[in-house]
C-alpha positions in Angstrom: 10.8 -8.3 -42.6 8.3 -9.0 -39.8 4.4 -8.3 -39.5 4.0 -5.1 -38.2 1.1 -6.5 -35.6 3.8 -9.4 -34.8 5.1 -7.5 -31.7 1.8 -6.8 -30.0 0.5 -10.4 -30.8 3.6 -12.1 -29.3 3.9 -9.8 -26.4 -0.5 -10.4 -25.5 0.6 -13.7 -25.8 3.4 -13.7 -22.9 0.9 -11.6 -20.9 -1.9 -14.6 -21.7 1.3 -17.1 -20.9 2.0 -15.0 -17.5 -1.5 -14.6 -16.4 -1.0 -11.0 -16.2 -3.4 -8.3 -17.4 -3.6 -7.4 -20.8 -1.8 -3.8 -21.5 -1.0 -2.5 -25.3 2.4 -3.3 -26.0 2.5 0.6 -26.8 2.3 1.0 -22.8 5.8 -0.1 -22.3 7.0 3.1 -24.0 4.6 5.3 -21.7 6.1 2.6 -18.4 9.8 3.0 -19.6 9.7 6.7 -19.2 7.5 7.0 -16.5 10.6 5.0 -14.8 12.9 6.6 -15.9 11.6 9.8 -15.1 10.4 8.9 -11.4 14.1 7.9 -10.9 15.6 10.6 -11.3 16.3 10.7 -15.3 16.3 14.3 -16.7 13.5 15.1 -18.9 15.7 16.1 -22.0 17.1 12.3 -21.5 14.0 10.5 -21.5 12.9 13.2 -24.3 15.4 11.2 -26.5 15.1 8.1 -25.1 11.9 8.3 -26.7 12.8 10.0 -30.0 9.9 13.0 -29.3 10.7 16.1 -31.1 8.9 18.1 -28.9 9.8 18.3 -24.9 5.8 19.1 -24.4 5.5 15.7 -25.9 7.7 13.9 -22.9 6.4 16.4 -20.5 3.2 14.7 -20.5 4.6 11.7 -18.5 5.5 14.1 -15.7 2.1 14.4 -14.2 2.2 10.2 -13.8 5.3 11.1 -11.8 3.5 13.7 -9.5 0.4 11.6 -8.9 2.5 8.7 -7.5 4.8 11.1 -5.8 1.7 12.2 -4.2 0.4 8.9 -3.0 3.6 8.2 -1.8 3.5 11.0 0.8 -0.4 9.8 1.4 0.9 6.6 2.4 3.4 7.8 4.4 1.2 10.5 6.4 -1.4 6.9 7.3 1.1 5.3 8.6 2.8 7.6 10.8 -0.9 8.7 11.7 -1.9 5.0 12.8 1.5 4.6 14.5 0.9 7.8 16.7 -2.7 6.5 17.1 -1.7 3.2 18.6 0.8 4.9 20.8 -1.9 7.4 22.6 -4.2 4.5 22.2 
């Protein structure tokens, strides 16, 4: 049997260790199927990947999805903006 607060103590630790910024160790559920999902992955998939009963449950991840989906095409649209800027410029 192990601790339950074992996991989250030995994973702030490797963060601590890595000099990387503290996260819950919770947040690599919510990271795993943001992946997932933002490659591709059906929902129903990641839905039991993560063992939620509910599909509103998972469909909560899908707006992480759409926010970085949008910054992607932000980041596109600057640079093709400054390109065609220097160009006339």
């Amino acid at each position: 049997m192990m601790y339950p607060k074992t996991p989250s103590k030995q994973f702030a630790k490797f963060l601590e260790r890595h000099n990387i910024e503290h996260r819950k160790f919770h947040s690599l559920r919510h990271t795993s199927a943001t992946l997932l999902l933002y490659n591709g992955t059906d929902l129903k998939t990641v839905q039991e990947r993560l063992g939620h009963a509910d599909l509103t449950t998972t469909n909560k991840y899908l707006h992480l999805v759409e926010q970085a989906d949008v910054e992607a095409v932000n980041s596109l649209e600057m640079l093709l903006t400054a390109s065609k800027n220097t160009k006339s410029g």
